[in-house]
C-alpha positions in Angstrom: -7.2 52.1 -31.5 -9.6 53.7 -29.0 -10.3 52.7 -25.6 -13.6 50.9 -24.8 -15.2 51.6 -21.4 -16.8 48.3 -20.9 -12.7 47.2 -21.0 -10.8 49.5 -18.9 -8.1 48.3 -17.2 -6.7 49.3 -13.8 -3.4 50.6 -14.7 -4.4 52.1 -18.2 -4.2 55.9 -16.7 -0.8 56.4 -18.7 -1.9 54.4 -21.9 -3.2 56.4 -24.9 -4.9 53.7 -26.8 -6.4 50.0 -26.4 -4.6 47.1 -26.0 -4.7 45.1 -29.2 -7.1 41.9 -29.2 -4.2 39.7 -30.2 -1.6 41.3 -26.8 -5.2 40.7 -24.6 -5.0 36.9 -25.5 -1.4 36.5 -25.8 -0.3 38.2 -22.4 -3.7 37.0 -20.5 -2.9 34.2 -17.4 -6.7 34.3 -16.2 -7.6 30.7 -18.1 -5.0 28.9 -15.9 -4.4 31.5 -12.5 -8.2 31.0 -12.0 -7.6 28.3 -9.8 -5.8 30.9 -6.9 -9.2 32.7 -6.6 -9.7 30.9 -2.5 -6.1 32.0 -1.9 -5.9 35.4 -3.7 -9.3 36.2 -1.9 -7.5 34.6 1.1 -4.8 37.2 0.9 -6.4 40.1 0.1 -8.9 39.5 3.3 -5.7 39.2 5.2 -4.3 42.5 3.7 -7.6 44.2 3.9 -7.5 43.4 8.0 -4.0 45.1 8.0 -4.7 48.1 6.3 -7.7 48.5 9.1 -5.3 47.8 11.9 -2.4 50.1 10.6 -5.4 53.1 9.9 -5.0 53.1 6.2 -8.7 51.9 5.9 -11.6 52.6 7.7 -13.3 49.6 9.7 -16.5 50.1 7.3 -14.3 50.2 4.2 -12.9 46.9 5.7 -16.1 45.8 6.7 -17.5 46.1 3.0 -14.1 45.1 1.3 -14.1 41.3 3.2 -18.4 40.8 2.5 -17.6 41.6 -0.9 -14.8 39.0 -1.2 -16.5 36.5 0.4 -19.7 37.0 -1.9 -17.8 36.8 -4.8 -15.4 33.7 -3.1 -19.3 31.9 -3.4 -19.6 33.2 -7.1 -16.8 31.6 -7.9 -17.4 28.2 -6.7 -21.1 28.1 -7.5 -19.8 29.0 -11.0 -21.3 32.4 -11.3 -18.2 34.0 -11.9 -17.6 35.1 -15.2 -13.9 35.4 -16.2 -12.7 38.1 -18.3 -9.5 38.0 -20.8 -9.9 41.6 -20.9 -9.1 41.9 -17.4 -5.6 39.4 -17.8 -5.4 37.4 -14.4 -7.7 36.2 -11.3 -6.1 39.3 -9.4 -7.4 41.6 -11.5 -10.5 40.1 -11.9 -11.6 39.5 -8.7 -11.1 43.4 -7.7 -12.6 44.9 -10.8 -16.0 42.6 -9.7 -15.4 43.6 -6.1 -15.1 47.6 -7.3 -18.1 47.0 -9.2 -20.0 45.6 -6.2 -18.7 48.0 -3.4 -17.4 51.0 -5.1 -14.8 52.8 -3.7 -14.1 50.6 -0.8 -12.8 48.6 -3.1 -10.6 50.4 -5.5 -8.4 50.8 -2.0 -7.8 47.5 -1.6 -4.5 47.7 -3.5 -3.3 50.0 -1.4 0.1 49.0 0.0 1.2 45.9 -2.4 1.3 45.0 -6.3 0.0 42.4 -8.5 4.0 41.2 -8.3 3.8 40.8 -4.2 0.2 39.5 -4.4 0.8 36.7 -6.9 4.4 35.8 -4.7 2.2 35.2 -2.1 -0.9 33.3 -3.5 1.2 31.1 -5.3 2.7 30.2 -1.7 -0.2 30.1 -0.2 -1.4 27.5 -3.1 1.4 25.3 -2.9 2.0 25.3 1.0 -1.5 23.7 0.6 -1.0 21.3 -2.2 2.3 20.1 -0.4 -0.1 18.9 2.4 -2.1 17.3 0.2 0.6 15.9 -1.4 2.4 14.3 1.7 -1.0 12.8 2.7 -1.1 11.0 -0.4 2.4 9.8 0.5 1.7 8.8 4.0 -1.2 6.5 2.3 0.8 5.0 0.0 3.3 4.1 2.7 0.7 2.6 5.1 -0.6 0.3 2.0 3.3 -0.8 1.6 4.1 -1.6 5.1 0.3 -3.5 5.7 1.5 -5.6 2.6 5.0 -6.2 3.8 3.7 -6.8 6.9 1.7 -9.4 5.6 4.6 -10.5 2.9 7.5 -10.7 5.6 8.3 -14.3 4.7 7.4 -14.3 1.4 10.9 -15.3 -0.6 11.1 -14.1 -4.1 14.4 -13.0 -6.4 16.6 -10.2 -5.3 17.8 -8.8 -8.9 20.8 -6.8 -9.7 21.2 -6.0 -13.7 17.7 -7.7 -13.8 19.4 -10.8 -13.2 18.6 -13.0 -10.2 21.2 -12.3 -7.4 20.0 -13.5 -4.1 16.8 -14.4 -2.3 14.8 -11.9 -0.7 11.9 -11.6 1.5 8.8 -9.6 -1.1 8.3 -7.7 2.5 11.7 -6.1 2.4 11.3 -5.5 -1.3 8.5 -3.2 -0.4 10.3 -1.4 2.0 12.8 -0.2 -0.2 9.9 1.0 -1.8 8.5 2.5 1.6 12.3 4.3 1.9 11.9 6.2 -1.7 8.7 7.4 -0.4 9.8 8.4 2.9 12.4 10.5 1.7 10.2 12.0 -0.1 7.9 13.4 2.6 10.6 14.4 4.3 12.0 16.5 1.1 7.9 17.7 0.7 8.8 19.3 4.3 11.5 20.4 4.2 10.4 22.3 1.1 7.0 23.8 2.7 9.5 25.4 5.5 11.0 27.6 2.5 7.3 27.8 0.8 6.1 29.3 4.2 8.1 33.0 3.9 6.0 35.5 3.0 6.5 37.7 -0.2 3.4 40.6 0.9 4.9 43.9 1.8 7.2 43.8 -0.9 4.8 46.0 -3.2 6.7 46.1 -6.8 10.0 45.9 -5.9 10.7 48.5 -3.3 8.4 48.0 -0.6 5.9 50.9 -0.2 5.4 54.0 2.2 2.7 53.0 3.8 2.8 51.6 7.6 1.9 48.5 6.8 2.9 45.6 9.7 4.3 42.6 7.4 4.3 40.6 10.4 0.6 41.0 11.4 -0.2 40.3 8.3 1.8 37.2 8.0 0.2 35.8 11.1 -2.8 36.0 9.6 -2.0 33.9 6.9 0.0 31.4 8.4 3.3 32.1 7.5 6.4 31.4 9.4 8.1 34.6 8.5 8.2 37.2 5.8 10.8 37.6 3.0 13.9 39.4 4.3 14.3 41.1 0.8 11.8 43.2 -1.2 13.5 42.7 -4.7 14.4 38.9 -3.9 10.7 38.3 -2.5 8.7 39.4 -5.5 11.5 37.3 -8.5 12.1 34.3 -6.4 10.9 31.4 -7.7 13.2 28.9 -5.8 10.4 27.5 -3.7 8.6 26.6 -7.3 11.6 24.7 -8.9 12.0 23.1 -5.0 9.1 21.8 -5.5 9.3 19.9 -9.1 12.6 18.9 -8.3 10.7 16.9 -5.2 8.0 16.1 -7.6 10.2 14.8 -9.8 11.8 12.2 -7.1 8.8 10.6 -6.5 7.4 10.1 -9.6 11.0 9.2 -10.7 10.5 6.6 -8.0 6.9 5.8 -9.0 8.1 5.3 -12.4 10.7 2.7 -11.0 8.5 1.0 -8.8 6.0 1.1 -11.7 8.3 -0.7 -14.0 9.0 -3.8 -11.6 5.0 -3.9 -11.5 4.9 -4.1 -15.3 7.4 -7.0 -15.7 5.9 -9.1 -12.5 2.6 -8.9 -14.0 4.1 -9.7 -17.2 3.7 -14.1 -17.9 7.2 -14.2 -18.3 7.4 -13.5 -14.5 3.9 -13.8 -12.7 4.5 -12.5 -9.7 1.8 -10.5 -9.6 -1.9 -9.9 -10.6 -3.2 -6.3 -11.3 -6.7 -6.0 -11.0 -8.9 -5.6 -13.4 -9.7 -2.1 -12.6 -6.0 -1.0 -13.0 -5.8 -2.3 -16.3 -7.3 -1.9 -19.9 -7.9 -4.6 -23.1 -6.8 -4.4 -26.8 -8.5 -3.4 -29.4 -7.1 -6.1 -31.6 -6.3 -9.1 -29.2 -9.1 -10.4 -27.1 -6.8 -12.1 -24.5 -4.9 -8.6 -23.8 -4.7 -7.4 -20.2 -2.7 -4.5 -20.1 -1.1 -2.7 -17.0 -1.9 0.8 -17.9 -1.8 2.3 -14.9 1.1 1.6 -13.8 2.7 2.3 -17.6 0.8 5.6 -17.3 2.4 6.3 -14.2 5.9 5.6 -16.0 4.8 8.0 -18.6 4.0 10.7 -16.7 7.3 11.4 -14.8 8.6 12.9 -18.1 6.0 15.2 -17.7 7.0 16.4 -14.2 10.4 15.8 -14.9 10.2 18.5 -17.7 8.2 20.9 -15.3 10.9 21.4 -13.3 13.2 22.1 -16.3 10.6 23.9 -17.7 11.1 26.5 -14.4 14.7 26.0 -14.3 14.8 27.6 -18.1 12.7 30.3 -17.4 14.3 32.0 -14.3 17.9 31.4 -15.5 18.3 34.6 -17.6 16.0 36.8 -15.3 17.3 39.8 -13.8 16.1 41.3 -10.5 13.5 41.9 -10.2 10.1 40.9 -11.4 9.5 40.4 -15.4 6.6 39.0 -17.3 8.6 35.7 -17.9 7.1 35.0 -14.6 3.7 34.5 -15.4 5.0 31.3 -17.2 6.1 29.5 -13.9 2.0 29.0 -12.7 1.5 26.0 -15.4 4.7 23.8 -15.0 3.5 23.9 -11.4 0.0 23.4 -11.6 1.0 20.3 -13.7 3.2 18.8 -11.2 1.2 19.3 -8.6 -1.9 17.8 -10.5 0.4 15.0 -12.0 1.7 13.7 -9.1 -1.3 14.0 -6.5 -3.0 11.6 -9.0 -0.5 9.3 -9.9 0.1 9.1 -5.8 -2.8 8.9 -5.7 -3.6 5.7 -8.0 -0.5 4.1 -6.7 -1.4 4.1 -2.8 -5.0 2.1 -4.1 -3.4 0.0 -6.3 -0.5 -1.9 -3.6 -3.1 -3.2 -1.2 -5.0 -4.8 -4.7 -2.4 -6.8 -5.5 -2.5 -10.2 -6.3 0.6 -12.4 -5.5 1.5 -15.7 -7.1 4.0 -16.9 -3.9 4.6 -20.0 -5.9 6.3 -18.2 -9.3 8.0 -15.8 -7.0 9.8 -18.9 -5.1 10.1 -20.8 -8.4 12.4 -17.6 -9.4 13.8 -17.1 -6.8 15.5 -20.9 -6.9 17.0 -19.8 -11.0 20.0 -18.3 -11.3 21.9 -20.1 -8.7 21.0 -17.0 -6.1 22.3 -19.1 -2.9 25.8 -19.3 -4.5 27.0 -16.4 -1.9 25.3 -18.8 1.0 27.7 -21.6 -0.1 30.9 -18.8 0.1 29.8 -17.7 3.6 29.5 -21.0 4.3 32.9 -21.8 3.3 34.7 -18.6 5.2 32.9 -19.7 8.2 35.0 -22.8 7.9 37.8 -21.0 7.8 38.3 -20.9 3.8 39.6 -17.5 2.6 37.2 -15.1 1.1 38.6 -15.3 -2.7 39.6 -18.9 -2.3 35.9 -20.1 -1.2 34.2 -17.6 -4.3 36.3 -19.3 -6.6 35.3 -22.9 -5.2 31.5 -21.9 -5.5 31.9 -20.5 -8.9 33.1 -23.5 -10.3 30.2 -25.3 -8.4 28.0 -23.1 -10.0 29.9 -24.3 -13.3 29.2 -28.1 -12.9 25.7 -27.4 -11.4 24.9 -25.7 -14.9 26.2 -28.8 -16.7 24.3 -31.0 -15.0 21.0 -29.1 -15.1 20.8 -29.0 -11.1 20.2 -25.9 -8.5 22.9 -26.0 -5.4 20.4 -27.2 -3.4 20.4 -30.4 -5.8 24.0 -31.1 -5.4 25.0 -34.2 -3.1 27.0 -34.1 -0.8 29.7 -35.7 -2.4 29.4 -33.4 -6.0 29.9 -30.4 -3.4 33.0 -31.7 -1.7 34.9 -32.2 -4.7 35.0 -28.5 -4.7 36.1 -27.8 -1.1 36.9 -30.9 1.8 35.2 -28.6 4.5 31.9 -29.1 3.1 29.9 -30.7 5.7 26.4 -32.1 5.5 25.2 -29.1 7.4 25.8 -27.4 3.9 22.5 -28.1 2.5 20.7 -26.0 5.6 22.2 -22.8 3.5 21.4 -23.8 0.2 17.5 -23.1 0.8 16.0 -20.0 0.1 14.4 -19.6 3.8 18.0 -20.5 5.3 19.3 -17.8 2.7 16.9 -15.2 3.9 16.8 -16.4 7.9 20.7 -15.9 8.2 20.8 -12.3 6.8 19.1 -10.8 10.4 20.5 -7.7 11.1 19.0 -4.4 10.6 18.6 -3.3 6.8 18.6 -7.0 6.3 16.0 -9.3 4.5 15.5 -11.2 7.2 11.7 -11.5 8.1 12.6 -11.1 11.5 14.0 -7.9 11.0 11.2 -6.8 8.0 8.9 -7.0 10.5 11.0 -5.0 13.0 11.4 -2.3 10.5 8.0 -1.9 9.9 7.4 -1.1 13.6 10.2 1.1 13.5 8.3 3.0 10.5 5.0 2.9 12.4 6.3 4.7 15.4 8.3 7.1 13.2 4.9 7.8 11.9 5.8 7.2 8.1 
């Protein structure tokens, strides 16, 4: 197979024939790497400067090589561009248009690095932006939980444990266990983007290179902390990729899970809540069929990012140092978790300030199960009755209040005391749902008091 000048590539010098059609399509990464044009033309500006500064270009080779960019940056997003499979990835692309435009100016560009440094480094530069994209979509969706707490903070519904009810809680400090999940997250997101921020560029191959290129000028341009310590571990590391999913795939674990509780209180068995009619979709079949497919979307779609990150984790375990073509297979786990979650964070911080809430069911709940029982105990060992002794009292309280069909609260005084003599008629100021929630005021507690302190403690942490 001959080789075709309209389809030369820039390393085929030691190649005797043509790459075959089928090897073209197979190996090409251009279809999905197109979307690092801003930050591969980012970084090649930035190298471009260095090379001027260190003398390896002159400043009207420099002058040429950053127009050119820029013109074909505006290409690109007026959709002038086209993309060639020929030519394998955006990297190669983009300097076989600029060569074409500039000439030789621009087959110097390269100097100094490798497609293996240059990808490290766009890929960082990508992701160090997404991740602050990301975390703003966070810090939404935690302002629309603590508005709605705020407003909730003496709202009493079912606490659940085994989906059971347990004891009363305030919906406010429900949502703020919600608001924790998410906070950890943004501080996981950050604590990421500190490793993200290294730069790879300088690294070349593998080995460096023997130019006098100054890493750290260059790294200031771009915006990075530091620069990789390593030139083998800066060009195969991938960590700060799989960092990333595994974060990605916390929260929308913890969408999923916050997701779920919206599915069953919209469901009618609960009706705690009302989804708008914008969050949800009909049936084809059943007319009266309101459906919460957002939120089960949302559920769905953490097995997506959750197999990104295992996706990544397969790939670089049998890798040795230093780069390989395996590689190119990290860009579209990553792309998709980055996509998946920024929507799905996305939906989720507009959907919390639309919901509806049926106080009424949630209290109605909230007075099943029995859920003041541990009230009554506390309210036994503060008369002195031993821990064990006063749960077994109240349990077989609970027992006879089951046989007769009556909540605690219903009990009269005199059913109660059969159980224990030190039940007072003060008893009955526990057995309520608000007197459950009232009496647990201390921090972490349920207490609307102390929901509403803790949302001022999140405003002024600024989460």
């Amino acid at each position: 197979m001959t080789k075709d000048p309209q389809n030369k590539k820039l390393w085929d010098g030691r190649f005797s024939e043509a790459t075959s059609a089928a090897v073209e399509a197979f190996t090409a990464s251009v279809t999905f790497d197109k979307r690092l044009f801003r930050h591969d033309i980012r970084g090649s500006i930035a190298h471009a400067q260095m090379l001027r500064q260190v003398g390896v270009l002159s400043l009207d080779e420099y002058t040429a090589i950053e127009a050119g960019l820029r013109e074909i940056e505006a290409d690109i997003e007026a959709g002038k561009f086209d993309w060639s499979v020929a030519l394998e990835d955006v990297h190669m692309n983009i300097e076989a248009r600029l060569t074409e435009r500039i000439g030789v100016a621009g087959k110097k560009l390269h100097t100094g690095r490798s497609r293996n440094d240059q990808v490290a480094t766009d890929m960082r530069l990508y992701l160090r932006d997404e991740i602050d994209t990301i975390v703003g979509f966070v810090d939404v969706a935690c302002e629309a939980l603590l508005d709605l707490a705020e407003q909730e903070a003496a709202t009493v519904m079912p606490g659940f444990t085994h989906l059971q009810v347990a004891q009363p809680v305030t919906f406010g400090h429900h949502l703020l266990a919600w608001h924790e999940n998410l906070r950890r997250d943004r501080g996981r997101l950050l604590d990421c983007r500190a490793r993200v921020n290294v730069m790879p560029l300088g690294a070349a191959a593998l080995a460096g290179t023997t130019y006098p290129i100054d890493r750290t000028y260059t790294a200031q341009l771009l915006g990075f902390a530091t620069v990789a310590e390593n030139s083998l571990d800066a060009v195969s590391d991938r960590d700060f990729a799989i960092e990333f999913c595994a974060a990605a795939s916390l929260i929308m674990v913890h969408l999923s899970r916050f997701s779920e509780e919206l599915i069953l209180w919209a469901s009618a068995q609960f009706g705690f809540v009302n989804l708008p009619d914008r969050f949800c979709t009909g049936s084809s079949i059943m007319p009266q069929k309101k459906n919460p497919d957002v939120p089960e979307l949302i559920r769905g779609k953490s097995g997506r990012v959750c197999g990104d990150l295992v996706s990544l984790l397969t790939l670089m375990k049998g890798q040795p140092l230093a780069y390989n073509k395996d590689n190119q297979e990290d860009k579209e786990p990553l792309f998709d978790a980055v996509d998946t979650v920024k929507a799905c964070l996305d939906l989720f911080g507009q959907m919390i300030p639309a919901l509806q809430l049926n106080c009424d069911a949630m209290a109605r709940a909230a007075l099943q199960g029995y859920s003041t029982a541990t009230d009554l105990a506390d309210y036994l060992v503060r008369k002195g009755v031993a821990f064990r002794d006063a749960h077994d009292a109240v349990g077989k309280a609970v027992g006879f209040a089951i046989k007769a069909g009556k909540d605690l609260s219903q009990l009269s005084l005199a059913e109660l005391k059969q159980f224990s003599s030190v039940i007072d008629a003060d008893v009955h100021n526990v057995l309520t749902l608000e007197g459950s929630v009232n009496a647990r005021n201390h921090i972490g507690g349920t207490a609307p008091e102390q929901v509403r302190a803790a949302i001022k403690r999140a405003r002024s942490a600024g989460s």
